[in-house]
C-alpha positions as CSV (number, residue, x, y, z in Angstrom):
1,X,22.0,10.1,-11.1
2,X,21.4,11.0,-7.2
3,X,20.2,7.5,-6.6
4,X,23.9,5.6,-7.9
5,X,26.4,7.0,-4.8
6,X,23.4,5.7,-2.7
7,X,23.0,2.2,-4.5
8,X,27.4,2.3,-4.3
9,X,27.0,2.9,-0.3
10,X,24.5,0.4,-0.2
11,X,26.5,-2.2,-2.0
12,X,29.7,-1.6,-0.5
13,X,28.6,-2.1,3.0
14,X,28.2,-6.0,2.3
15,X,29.5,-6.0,-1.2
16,X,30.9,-10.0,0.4
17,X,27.3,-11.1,0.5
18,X,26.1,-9.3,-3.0
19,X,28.8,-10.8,-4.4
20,X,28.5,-14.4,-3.6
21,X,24.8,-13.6,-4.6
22,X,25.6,-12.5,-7.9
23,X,26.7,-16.2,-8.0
24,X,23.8,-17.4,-8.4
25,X,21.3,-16.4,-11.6
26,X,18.3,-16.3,-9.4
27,X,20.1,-15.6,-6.0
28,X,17.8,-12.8,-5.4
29,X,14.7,-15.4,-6.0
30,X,15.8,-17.2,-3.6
31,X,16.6,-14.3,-0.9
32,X,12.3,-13.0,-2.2
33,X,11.5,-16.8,-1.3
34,X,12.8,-16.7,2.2
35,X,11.6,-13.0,3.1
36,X,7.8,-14.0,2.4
37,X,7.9,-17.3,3.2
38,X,9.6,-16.6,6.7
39,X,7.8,-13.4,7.3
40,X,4.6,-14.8,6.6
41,X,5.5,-17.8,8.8
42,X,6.6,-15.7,11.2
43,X,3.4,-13.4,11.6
44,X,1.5,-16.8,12.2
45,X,3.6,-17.8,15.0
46,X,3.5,-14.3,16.6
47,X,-0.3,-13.9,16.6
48,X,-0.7,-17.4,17.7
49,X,1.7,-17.4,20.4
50,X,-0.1,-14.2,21.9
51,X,-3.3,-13.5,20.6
52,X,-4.7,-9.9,21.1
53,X,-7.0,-6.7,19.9
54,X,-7.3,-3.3,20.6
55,X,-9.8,-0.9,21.2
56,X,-9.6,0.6,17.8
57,X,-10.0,-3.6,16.4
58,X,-12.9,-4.1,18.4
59,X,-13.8,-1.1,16.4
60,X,-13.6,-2.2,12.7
61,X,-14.6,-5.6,13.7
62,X,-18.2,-4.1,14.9
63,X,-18.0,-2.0,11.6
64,X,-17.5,-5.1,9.3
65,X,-20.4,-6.6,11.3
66,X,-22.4,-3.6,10.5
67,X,-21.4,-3.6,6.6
68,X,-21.9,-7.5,6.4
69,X,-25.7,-6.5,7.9
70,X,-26.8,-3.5,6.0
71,X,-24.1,-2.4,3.5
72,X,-22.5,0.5,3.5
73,X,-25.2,2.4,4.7
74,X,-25.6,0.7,8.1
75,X,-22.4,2.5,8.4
76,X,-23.8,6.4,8.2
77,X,-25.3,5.9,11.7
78,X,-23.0,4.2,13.8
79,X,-20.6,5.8,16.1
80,X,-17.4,5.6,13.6
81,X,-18.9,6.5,10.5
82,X,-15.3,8.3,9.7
83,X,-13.5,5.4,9.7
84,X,-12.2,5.0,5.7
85,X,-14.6,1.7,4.6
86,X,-11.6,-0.6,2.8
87,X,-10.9,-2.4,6.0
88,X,-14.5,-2.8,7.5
89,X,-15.3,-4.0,4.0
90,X,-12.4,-6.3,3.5
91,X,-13.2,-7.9,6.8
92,X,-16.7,-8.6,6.3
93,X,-15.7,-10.1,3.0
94,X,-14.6,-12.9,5.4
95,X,-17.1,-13.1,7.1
96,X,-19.3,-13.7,4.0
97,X,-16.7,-16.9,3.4
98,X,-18.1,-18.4,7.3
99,X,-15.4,-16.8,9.2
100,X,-15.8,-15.2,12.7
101,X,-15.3,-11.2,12.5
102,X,-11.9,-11.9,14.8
103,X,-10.7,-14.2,12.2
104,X,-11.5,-12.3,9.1
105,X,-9.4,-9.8,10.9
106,X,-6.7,-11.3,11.5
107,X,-6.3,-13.1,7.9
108,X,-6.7,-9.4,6.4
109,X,-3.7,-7.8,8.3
110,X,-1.7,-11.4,8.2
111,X,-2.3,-11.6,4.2
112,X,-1.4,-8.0,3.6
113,X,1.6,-7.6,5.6
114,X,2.9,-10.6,4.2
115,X,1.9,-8.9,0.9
116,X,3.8,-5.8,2.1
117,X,7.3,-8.1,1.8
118,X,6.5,-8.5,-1.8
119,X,5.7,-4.8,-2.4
120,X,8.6,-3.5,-0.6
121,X,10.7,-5.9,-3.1
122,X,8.9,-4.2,-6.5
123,X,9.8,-0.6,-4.9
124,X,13.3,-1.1,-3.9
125,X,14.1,-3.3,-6.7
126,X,12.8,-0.3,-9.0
127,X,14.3,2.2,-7.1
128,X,17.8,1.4,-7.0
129,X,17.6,-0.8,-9.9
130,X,19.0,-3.5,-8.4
131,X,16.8,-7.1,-7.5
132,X,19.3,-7.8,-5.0
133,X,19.0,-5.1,-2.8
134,X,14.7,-5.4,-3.5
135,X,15.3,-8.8,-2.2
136,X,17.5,-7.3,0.6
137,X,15.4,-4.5,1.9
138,X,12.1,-7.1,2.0
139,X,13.8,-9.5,4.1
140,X,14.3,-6.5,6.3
141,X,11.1,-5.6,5.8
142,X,10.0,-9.3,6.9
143,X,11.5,-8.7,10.3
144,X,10.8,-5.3,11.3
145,X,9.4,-5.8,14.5
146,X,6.7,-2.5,14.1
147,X,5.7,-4.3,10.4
148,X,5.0,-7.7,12.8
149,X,2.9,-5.9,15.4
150,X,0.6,-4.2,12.4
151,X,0.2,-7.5,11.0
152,X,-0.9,-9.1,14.1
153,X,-3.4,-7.0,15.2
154,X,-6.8,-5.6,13.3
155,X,-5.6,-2.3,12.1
156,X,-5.7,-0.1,9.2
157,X,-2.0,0.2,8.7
158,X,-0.9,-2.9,6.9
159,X,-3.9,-2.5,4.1
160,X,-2.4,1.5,3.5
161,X,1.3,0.3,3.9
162,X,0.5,-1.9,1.1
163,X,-1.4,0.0,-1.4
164,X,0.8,3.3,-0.9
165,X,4.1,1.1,-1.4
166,X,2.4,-0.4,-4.2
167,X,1.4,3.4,-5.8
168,X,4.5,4.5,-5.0
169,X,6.6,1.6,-7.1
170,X,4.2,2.1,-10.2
171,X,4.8,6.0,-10.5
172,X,9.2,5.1,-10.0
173,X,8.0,2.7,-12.7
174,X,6.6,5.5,-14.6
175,X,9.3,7.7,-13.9
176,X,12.1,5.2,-14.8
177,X,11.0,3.2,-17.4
178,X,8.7,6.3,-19.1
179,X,5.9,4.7,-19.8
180,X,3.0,7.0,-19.0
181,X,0.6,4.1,-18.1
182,X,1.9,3.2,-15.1
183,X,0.8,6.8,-14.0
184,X,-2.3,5.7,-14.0
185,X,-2.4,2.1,-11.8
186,X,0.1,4.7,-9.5
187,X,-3.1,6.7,-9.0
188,X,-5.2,3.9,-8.5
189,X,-3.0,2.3,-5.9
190,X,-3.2,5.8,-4.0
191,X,-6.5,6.0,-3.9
192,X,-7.4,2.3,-2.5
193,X,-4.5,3.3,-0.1
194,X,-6.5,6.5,1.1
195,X,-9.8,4.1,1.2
196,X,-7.3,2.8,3.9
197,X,-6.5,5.6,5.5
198,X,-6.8,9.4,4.5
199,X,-2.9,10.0,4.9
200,X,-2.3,8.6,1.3
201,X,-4.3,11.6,-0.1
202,X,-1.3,13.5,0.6
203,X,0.0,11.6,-2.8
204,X,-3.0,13.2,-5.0
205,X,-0.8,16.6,-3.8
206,X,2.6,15.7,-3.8
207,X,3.0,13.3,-7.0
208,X,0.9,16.0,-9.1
209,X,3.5,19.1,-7.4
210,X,6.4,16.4,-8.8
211,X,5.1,16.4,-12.2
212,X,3.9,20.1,-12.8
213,X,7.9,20.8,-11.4
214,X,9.1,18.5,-13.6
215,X,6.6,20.2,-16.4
216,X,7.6,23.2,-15.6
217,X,11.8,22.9,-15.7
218,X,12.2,20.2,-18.3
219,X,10.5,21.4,-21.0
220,X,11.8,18.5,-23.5
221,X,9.7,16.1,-21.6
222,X,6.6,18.2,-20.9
223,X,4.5,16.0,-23.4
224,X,5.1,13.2,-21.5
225,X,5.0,14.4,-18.2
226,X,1.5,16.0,-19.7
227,X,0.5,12.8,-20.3
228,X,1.7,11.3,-16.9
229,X,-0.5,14.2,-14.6
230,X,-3.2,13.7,-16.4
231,X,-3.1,9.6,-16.2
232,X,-2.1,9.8,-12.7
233,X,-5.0,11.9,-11.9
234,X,-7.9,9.4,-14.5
235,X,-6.8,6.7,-12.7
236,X,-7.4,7.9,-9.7
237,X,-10.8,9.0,-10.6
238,X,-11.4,5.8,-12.7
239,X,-10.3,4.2,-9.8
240,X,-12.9,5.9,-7.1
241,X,-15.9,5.0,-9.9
242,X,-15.1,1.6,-9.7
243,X,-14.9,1.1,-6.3
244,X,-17.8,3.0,-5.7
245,X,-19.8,0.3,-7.8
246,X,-17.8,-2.5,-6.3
247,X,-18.1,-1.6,-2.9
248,X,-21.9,-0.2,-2.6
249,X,-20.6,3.8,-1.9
250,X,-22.1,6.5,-3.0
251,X,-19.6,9.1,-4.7
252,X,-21.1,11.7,-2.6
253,X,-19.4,10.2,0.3
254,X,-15.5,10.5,-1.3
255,X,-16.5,14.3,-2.5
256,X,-17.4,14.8,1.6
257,X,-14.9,12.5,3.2
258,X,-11.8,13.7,1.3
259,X,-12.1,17.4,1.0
260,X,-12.8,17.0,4.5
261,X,-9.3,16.0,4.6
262,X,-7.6,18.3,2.6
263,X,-9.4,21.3,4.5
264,X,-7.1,19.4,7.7
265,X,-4.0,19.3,5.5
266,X,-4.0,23.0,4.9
267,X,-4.9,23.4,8.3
């Protein structure tokens, strides 16, 4: 496999520390523990000691104000209507609970990029096969100081950060383990990740260019890479119905706001 001389770099750089790890049956546990409990702790402190917001947070806040109002609707008019809805919605979902808009804010970007740790674990741990170096690369990820600043202020990175990372994780899952289902909470995960931002729509045209590759050059597995294109692609769609019905959106609005996006992509 590609992946092993990368895992063998990886290990031999600190193979010391992996190896007193290895020691213990749960050491990686215990590495998970400290990467969420000390990032999260971490991201308190940091937004505590200095407080702020941007221009764009004073925007979603007066979005999720707007949502928690009149629905999505009260959304159509205003002066961002282009703004994906996953974050105004998520915020006002606070509010509902007696929070200020500010706060709701905050507790959505400090909850997901703790969150983040977790899901940077699941991928790396699948990826190189290896829970040590998942627990490695998310207490790396706990202390990244650009991963601290997007959790500390109201932005829409940390909510797509964690749903792409979590897509991405469940199609190596697919990929690795071959089970087909996974395909489909992959596509799923991408699309609340472009509800987050559009960037993640770029999956929906990448991950299906993988497969019908893969379907085209290995054609002992093309029944269950078949299977996986067309999962990865109902789960997405399953995916957008539900949150339509959850979130008060009419379908009409994905149909216009994502083509709109893929007309950018191709330029």
């Amino acid at each position: 496999m590609i992946l092993t001389p990368l895992k063998n770099f990886i290990i031999s750089t600190c193979p010391e520390k992996l190896d007193k790890l290895s020691r213990f049956r749960h050491g990686w546990a215990w590495l998970l523990l400290t990467a969420l409990t000390a990032g999260g702790a971490f991201r308190l402190w940091r937004h505590w000691a200095e407080p702020m917001i941007s221009r764009d947070g004073v925007l979603y806040l007066r979005q999720a104000e707007l949502w928690l109002t009149g629905g999505f609707q009260a959304l159509q008019g205003s002066e961002a209507a282009w703004i994906p809805p996953l974050l105004p919605w998520s915020v006002s979902r606070g509010m509902l609970c007696g929070l200020s808009a500010y706060s709701s804010g905050i507790l959505v970007n400090v909850l997901t990029g703790s969150l983040l740790i977790a899901a940077v674990f699941l991928l790396a741990g699948e990826f190189f096969r290896d829970k040590r170096l998942g627990a490695l690369a998310a207490l790396f990820c706990a202390f990244v100081p650009e991963f601290i600043q997007l959790s500390v202020e109201i932005q829409r990175e940390s909510l797509y950060l964690l749903f792409m990372t979590l897509a991405l994780w469940l199609a190596v899952c697919g990929f690795r383990r071959r089970n087909r289902f996974y395909w489909g909470g992959a596509g799923a995960g991408a699309f609340l990740a472009a509800l987050a931002r559009y960037e993640a729509l770029e999956l929906f045209l990448f991950i299906p260019l993988f497969l019908l590759g893969r379907l085209w050059l290995n054609a002992e597995e093309r029944r269950e890479t078949g299977w996986a294109l067309l999962l990865f692609l109902l789960g997405g769609a399953v995916g957008g119905i539900l949150l339509s019905v959850l979130l008060g959106i009419p379908l009409e609005y994905y149909t216009e706001a994502f083509t709109g996006r893929l007309r950018g992509l191709w330029g």
